[in-house]
N, C-alpha and C positions, 0 to 999 in steps of 0.2 A: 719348177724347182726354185729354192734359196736362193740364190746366185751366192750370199756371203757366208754362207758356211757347210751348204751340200744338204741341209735336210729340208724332208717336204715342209710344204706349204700347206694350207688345207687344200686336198683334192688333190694334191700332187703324188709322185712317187720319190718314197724316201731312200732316194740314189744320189749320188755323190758325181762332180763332173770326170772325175777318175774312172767310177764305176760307167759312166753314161760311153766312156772310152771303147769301155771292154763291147757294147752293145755294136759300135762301129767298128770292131774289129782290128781296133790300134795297137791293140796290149795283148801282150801271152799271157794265162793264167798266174803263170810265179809271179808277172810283174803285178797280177793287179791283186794276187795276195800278198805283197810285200806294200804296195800302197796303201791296201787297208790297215796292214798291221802298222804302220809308219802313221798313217792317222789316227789310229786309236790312241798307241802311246803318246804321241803329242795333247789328244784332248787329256788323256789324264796326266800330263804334267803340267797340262795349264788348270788342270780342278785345282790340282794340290797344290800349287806355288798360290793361287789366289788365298786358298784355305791357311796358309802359312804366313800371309801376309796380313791377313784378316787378328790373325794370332800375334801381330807383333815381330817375328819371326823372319829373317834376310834370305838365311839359308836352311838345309834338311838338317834335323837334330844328329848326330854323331850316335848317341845311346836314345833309347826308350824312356821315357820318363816314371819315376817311382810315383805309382799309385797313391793315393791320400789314403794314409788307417781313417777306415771307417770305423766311427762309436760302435761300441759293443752291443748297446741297443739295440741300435738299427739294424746292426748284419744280425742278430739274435734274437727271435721270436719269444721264446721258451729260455724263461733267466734261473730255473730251477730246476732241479733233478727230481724234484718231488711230486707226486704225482703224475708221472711218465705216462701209466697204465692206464688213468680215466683220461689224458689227454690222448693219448692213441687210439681209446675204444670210441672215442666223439668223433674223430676228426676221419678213422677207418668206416665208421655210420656213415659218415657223410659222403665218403668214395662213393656207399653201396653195397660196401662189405660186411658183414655179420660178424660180431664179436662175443665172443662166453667164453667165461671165466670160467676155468674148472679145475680140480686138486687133482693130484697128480694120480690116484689111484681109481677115479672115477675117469679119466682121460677115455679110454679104448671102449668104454660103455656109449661115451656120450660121442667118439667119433662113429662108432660104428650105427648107434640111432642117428643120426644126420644123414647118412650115406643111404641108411635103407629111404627115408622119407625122398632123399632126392632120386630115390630111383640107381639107385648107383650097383652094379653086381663088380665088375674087376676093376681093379684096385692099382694102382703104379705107384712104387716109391721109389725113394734113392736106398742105396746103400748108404745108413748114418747110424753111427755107433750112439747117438743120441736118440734115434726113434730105436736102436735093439734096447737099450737102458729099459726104455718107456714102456716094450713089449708090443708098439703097435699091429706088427706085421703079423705075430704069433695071436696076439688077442683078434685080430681082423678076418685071419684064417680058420679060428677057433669059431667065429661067427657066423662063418659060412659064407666070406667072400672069397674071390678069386685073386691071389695075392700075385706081382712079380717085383720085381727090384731091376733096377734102372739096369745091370749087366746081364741081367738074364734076358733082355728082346731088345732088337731093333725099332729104329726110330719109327720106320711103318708101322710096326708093329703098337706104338704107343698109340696112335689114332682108331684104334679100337677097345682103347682103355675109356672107362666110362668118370674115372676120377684120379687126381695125380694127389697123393698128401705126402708133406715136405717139411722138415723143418725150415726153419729161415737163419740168414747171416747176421739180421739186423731189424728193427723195427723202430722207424721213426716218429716220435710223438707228433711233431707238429705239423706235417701233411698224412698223417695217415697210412704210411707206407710201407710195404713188404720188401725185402731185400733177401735178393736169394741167389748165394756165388754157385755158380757151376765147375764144375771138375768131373774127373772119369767116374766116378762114382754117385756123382749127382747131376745129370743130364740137363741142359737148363730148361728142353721142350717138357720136361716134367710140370712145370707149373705154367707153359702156356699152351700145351696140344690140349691137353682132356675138358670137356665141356664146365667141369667143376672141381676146383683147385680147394683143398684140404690144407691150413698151414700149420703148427703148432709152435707157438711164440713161447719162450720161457722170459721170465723178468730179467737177466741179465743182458737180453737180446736187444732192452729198450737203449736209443737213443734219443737224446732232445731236441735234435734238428740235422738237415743235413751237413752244416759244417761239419757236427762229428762224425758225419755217415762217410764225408769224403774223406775226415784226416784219418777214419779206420784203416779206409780203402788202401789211403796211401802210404800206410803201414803194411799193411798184409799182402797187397801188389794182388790180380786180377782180376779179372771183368765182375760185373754184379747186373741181374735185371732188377728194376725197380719196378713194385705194382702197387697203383695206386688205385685200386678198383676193376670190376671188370672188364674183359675185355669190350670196347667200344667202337663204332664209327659212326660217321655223320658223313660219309663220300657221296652218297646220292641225294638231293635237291639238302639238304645239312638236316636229313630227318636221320635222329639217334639210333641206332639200333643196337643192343646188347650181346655179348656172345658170337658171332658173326665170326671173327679170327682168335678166337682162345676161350679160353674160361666166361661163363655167361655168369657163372656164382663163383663165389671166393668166401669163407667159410672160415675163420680165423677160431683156436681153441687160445689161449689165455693162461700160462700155468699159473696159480697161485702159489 
């Protein structure tokens, strides 16, 4: 062992003469958790006094220090409102995710041909007075899928849905990104259980970055998932695998 500060050596064991106590049977348990705790806190009051001194600094600051405004440049990717739509449809390519553009009367033609190519037979949506507008659920039925809406099954129930379509909260230009607030009527497992997730973006939906996506948020007050392509991992030797925990496709319509 160290002898000057209790940790190993190479080859040694990294135990402390305190700890080395407990092995001889000097110490009761409380005592020799009350020495470790009594040593940790001192290493980390001797990190910070050194990191404080390195800084100029006698004693602990009183308040927090006010952050430096960052240029607006910098914190700002995206300096224009203009062309939101080919900056979302680039950067959602780039996820992984497929993007069409479509008019709003061809919509439930062009969702329900995507659905049949992917193989898709029942169908999951939210309850949203923006897809009854649209006529999805009624045009998709009409089709000859199997329609339910997020109050009519349970969440088991969803895992035998073969596709979830949703509208979204928010769509970011400059990473690419889908935002989608959950509530009783729009289940959030809707766009990550079913193997292929359905979105349909209107142009007011777009923003330019996520500053605006958080100063929404923090207007409107609760939770949001962000998708930024499909679902993915790399847990086993870091080989990718798609679809694995959610959505393997993600399928964006575009209104014009």
């Amino acid at each position: 062992m160290d002898a000057d500060k209790g940790y190993a050596s190479a080859g040694g064991e990294d135990v402390s003469s305190d700890v080395a106590e407990e092995v001889a049977g000097e110490m009761t348990n409380d005592e020799i958790r009350m020495t470790k705790e009594i040593r940790m806190t001192n290493d980390e009051i001797d990190v910070l006094t050194k990191v404080r001194r390195a800084l100029g600094r006698r004693e602990a600051m009183k308040e927090a220090p006010t952050p430096p405004q960052l240029p607006e440049h910098v914190v700002r990717l995206v300096q224009s409102e203009i062309g939101l739509a080919e900056l979302f449809a680039r950067r959602a390519e780039e996820n992984k995710m497929h993007v069409e553009g479509v008019r709003v009367e061809e919509l439930v033609g062009k969702v329900a041909e995507y659905l049949r190519s992917a193989g898709c037979a029942r169908i999951a949506l939210p309850k949203s007075p923006f897809l009854e507008r649209l006529g999805v659920a009624e045009g998709l039925k009409r089709a000859g899928f199997e329609m339910k809406t997020w109050e009519q099954m349970t969440l088991d129930e969803l895992y035998d849905f073969d596709c979830g379509v949703t509208d979204v909260y928010a769509a970011v230009a400059e990473t690419g990104s889908l935002v989608v607030k959950s509530s009783p009527e729009h289940g959030r497992a809707l766009s990550l259980v079913p193997a292929v997730h359905v979105a349909i973006v209107e142009p007011k939906n777009l923003l330019a970055d996520l500053v605006d996506l958080f100063e929404k948020l923090g207007r409107d007050g609760g939770g949001a998932t962000i998708i930024t392509g499909p679902s993915k991992t790399a847990d086993i030797e870091m080989d990718l695998v798609v679809g694995v925990h959610g959505p393997g496709k993600v399928q964006i319509f575009m209104l014009r």
